[in-house]
C-alpha positions in Angstrom: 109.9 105.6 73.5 107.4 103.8 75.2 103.9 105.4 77.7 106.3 104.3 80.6 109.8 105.6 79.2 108.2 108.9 78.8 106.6 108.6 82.7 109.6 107.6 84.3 111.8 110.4 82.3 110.0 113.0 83.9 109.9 111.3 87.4 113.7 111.1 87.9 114.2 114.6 88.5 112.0 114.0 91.4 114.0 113.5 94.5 113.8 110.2 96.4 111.7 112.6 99.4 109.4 113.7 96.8 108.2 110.0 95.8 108.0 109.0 99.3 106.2 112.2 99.9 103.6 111.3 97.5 102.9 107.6 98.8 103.0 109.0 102.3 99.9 110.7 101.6 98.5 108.1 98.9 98.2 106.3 102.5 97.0 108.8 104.8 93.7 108.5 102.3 93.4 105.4 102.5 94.1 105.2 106.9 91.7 107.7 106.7 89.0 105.8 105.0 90.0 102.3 107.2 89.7 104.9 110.6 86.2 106.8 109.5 84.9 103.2 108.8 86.1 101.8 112.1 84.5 104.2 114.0 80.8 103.7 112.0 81.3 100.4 112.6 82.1 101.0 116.0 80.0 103.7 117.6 77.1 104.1 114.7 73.8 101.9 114.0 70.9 102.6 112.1 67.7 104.8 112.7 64.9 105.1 111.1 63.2 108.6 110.3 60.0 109.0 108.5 60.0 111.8 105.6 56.1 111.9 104.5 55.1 108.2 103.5 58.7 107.1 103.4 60.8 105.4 106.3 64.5 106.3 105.2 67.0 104.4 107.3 70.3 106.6 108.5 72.9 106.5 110.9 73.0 107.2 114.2 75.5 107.4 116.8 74.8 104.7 119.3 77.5 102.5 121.1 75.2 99.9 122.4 73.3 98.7 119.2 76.2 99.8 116.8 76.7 97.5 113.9 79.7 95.8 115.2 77.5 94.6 118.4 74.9 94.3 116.0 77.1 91.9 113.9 78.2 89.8 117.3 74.6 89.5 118.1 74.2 87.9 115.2 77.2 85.3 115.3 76.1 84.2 118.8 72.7 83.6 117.8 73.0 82.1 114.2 76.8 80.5 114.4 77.1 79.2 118.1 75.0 75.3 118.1 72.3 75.9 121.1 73.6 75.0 124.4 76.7 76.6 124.1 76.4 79.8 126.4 78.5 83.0 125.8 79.8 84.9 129.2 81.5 87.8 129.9 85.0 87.5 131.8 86.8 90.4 131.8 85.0 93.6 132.3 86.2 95.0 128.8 85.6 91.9 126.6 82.6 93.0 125.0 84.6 96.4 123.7 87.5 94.5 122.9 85.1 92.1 120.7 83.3 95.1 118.8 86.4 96.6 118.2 88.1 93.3 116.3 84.4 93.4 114.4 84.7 97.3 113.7 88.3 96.4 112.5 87.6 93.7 110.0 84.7 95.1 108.4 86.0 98.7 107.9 89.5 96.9 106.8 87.0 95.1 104.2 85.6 98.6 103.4 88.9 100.5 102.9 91.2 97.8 101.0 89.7 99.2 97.8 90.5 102.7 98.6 94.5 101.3 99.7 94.7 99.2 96.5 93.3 102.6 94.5 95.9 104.7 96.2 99.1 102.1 95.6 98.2 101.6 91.9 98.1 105.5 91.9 101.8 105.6 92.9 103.3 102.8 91.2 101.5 102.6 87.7 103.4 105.7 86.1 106.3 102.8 86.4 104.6 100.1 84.6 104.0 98.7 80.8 100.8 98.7 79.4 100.9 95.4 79.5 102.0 94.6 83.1 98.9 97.5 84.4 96.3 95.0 82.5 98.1 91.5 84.0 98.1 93.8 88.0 94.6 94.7 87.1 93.7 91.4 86.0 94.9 90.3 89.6 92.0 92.5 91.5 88.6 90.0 90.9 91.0 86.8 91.0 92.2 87.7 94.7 89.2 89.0 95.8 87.1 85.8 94.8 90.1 83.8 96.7 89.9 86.1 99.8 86.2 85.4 99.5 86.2 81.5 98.8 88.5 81.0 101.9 86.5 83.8 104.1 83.6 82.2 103.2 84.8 78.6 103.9 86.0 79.5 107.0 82.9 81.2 108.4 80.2 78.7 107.1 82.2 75.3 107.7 85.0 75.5 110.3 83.5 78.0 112.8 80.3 75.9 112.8 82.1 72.4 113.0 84.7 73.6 115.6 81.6 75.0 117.7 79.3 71.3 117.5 83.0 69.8 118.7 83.2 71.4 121.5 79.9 71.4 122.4 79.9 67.1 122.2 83.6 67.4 123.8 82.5 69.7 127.0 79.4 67.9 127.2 81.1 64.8 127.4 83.2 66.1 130.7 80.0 66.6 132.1 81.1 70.5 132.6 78.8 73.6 131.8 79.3 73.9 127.9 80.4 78.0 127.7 82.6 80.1 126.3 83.9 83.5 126.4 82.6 86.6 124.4 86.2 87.6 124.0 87.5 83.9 123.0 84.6 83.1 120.4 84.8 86.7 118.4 88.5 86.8 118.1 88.4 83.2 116.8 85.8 83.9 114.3 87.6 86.9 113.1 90.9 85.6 113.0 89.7 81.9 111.3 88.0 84.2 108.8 91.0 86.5 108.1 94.1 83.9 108.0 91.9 81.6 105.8 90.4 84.2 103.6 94.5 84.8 103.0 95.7 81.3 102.5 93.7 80.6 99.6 95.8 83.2 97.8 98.2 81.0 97.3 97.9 79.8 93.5 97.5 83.6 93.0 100.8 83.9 94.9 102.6 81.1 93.0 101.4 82.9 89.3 103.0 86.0 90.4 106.1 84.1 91.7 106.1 82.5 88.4 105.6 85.5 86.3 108.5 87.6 88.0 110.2 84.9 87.2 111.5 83.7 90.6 110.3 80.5 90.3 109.4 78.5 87.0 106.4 76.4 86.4 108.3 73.3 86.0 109.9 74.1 89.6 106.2 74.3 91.0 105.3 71.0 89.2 108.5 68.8 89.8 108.1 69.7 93.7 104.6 69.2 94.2 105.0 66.8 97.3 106.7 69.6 99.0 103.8 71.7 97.9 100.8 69.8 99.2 102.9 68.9 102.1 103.3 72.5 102.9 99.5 72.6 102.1 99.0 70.5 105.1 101.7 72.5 107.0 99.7 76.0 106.4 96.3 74.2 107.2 97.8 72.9 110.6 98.8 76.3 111.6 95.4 78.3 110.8 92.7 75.6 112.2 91.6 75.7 115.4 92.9 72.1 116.3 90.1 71.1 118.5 88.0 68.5 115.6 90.5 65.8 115.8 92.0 66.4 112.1 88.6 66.4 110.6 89.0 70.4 109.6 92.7 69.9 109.4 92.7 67.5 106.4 89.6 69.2 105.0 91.8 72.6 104.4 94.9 70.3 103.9 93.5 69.0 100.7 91.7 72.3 99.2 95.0 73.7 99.5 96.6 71.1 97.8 94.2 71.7 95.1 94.9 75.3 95.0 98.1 74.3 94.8 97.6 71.8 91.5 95.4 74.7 90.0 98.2 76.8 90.5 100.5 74.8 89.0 98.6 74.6 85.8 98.3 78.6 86.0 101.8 78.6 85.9 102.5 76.8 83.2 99.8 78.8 81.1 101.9 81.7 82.4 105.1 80.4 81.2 103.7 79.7 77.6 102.2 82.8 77.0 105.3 84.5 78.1 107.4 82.3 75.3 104.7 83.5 72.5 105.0 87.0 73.3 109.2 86.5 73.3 108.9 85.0 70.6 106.4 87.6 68.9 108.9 90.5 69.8 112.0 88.7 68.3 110.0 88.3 64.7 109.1 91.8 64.8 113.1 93.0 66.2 115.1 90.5 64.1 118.8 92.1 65.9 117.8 90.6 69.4 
C-alpha cells in the first residue's frame, strides 16, 4: 500500500467530529496569529531603548503613532500627487482607516501560519506526488498575489490619484478627499488585484483536477480575454477614462495566454506519467 493508503486506514476510525475537531483548532492558531497581529499593527509602534552603546528598537503600545497610522502617514504623503488634501468627515474615520491597515498587513502576516495549519489537516490524504505539485503552488501564488499587489499600489492608485486631481481641478472645486475614502480604496485596489492575477494559477489547478482541459482553455480564448476585460472593469476604480481599465484588461489577458500554455504543459506531463504507470502495470 501506498504512504497515503496506510494514513487514511488509520483515519477512518476517526469519527466525522473528530476531523472537524482537529481543523477547528488548526484554525483557532492560525485566527490567533491574524488577531495578535491586528492588534500590533493596530495599537503598537516602535521605541527605541538604549542598552550600553546600542539603540535596540522594540515595541511599544501607542495608538497614536502605531504602525497602521504610521503606514497611512506614509500613503498620504508619498502616494497622494500634492494638492490633493486629505480631511476628516466622520468623527471615526481615522480608526476605521487604521483598522483596514491593521487588517491587511496582519492578514499578510498570518496567511502563512493558515496555509501551515490547512496543509497540516489535509496532507495525511494526499500522494506524494500531489503534496510536491500543492507545495509547488506556494512561491507561484505568492509572486502572483505580489505582481498584482504590487501593480495595483505603484500604478493604479497613483494614476487614479493625478486623474482626479486634473478632473476636480478642472471644476474649479477644492481638490480633497476623505481619509476614510482614500485608505479603503488603497486597500481594497491592492487586495482584489493582488487576487485577480491568480488566475492562470487558478486555470492550472482547474486543468489539473481535471474539470477543465487545456484545449477547452485554448479553443475559448475570446471568452477568456473577454472575461479578462470583464474582471478588470469590476476591480478599477473607473474614474481614468479606460486608461487603467484596458491596462489591467490586457495583462489579464496575458495571464490568461500564459495560462493556457501552463495548461497544456499540465496535460502532457499528465499523459507521460499515464503512460509511465501503464508500462510498468501491463493489466490496466
Amino acid at each position: 500500500m501506498t504512504a497515503r493508503t496506510d494514513e487514511v486506514s488509520k483515519d477512518q476510525e476517526k469519527p466525522l467530529l473528530s476531523h472537524l475537531s482537529e481543523l477547528a483548532l488548526r484554525l483557532r492558531k492560525a485566527i490567533i496569529t491574524l488577531f495578535l497581529a491586528f492588534i500590533i499593527f493596530f495599537a503598537f509602534g516602535i521605541t527605541f531603548i538604549k542598552i550600553g552603546t546600542l539603540v535596540v528598537p522594540i515595541p511599544y503600545p501607542n495608538l497614536f503613532h502605531s504602525f497602521s497610522t504610521i503606514a497611512i502617514y506614509y500613503f498620504i504623503h508619498h502616494d497622494l500627487p500634492s494638492g490633493l488634501q486629505v480631511i476628516n468627515i466622520r468623527t471615526f474615520d481615522p480608526l476605521y482607516a487604521s483598522a483596514q491597515v491593521s487588517f491587511l498587513f496582519s492578514l499578510a502576516i498570518s496567511v502563512p501560519v493558515f496555509v501551515k495549519e490547512i496543509w497540516g489537516f489535509v496532507s495525511p490524504g494526499l500522494y506524494e506526488h500531489e503534496k510536491r505539485i500543492a507545495r509547488s503552488l506556494i512561491v507561484p501564488a505568492a509572486l502572483l498575489f505580489l505582481a498584482g499587489a504590487s501593480f495595483a499600489y505603484f500604478i493604479i492608485v497613483p494614476v487614479m490619484m493625478d486623474f482626479v486631481l486634473l478632473y476636480v481641478n478642472s471644476l474649479g472645486i477644492e481638490p480633497t478627499i476623505s481619509l476614510s475614502s482614500f485608505v479603503s480604496t488603497l486597500v481594497t485596489l491592492v487586495a482584489i488585484t493582488g487576487i485577480a492575477f491568480e488566475y492562470p494559477l487558478i486555470m492550472s489547478i482547474l486543468t489539473y483536477a481535471g474539470i477543465v482541459k487545456a484545449e477547452s482553455w485554448k479553443k475559448n480564448w475570446r471568452w477568456g480575454i473577454l472575461i479578462s476585460f470583464i474582471i478588470a472593469w469590476i476591480i478599477s476604480p473607473g474614474v481614468t477614462g479606460g486608461v487603467i481599465e484596458t491596462t489591467i484588461g490586457v495583462i489579464l489577458s496575458i495571464l490568461y495566454l500564459a495560462g493556457t500554455v501552463a495548461c497544456g504543459i499540465i496535460e502532457k506531463k499528465q499523459r507521460q506519467i499515464s503512460a509511465t504507470n501503464k508500462g510498468l502495470n501491463p493489466r490496466i
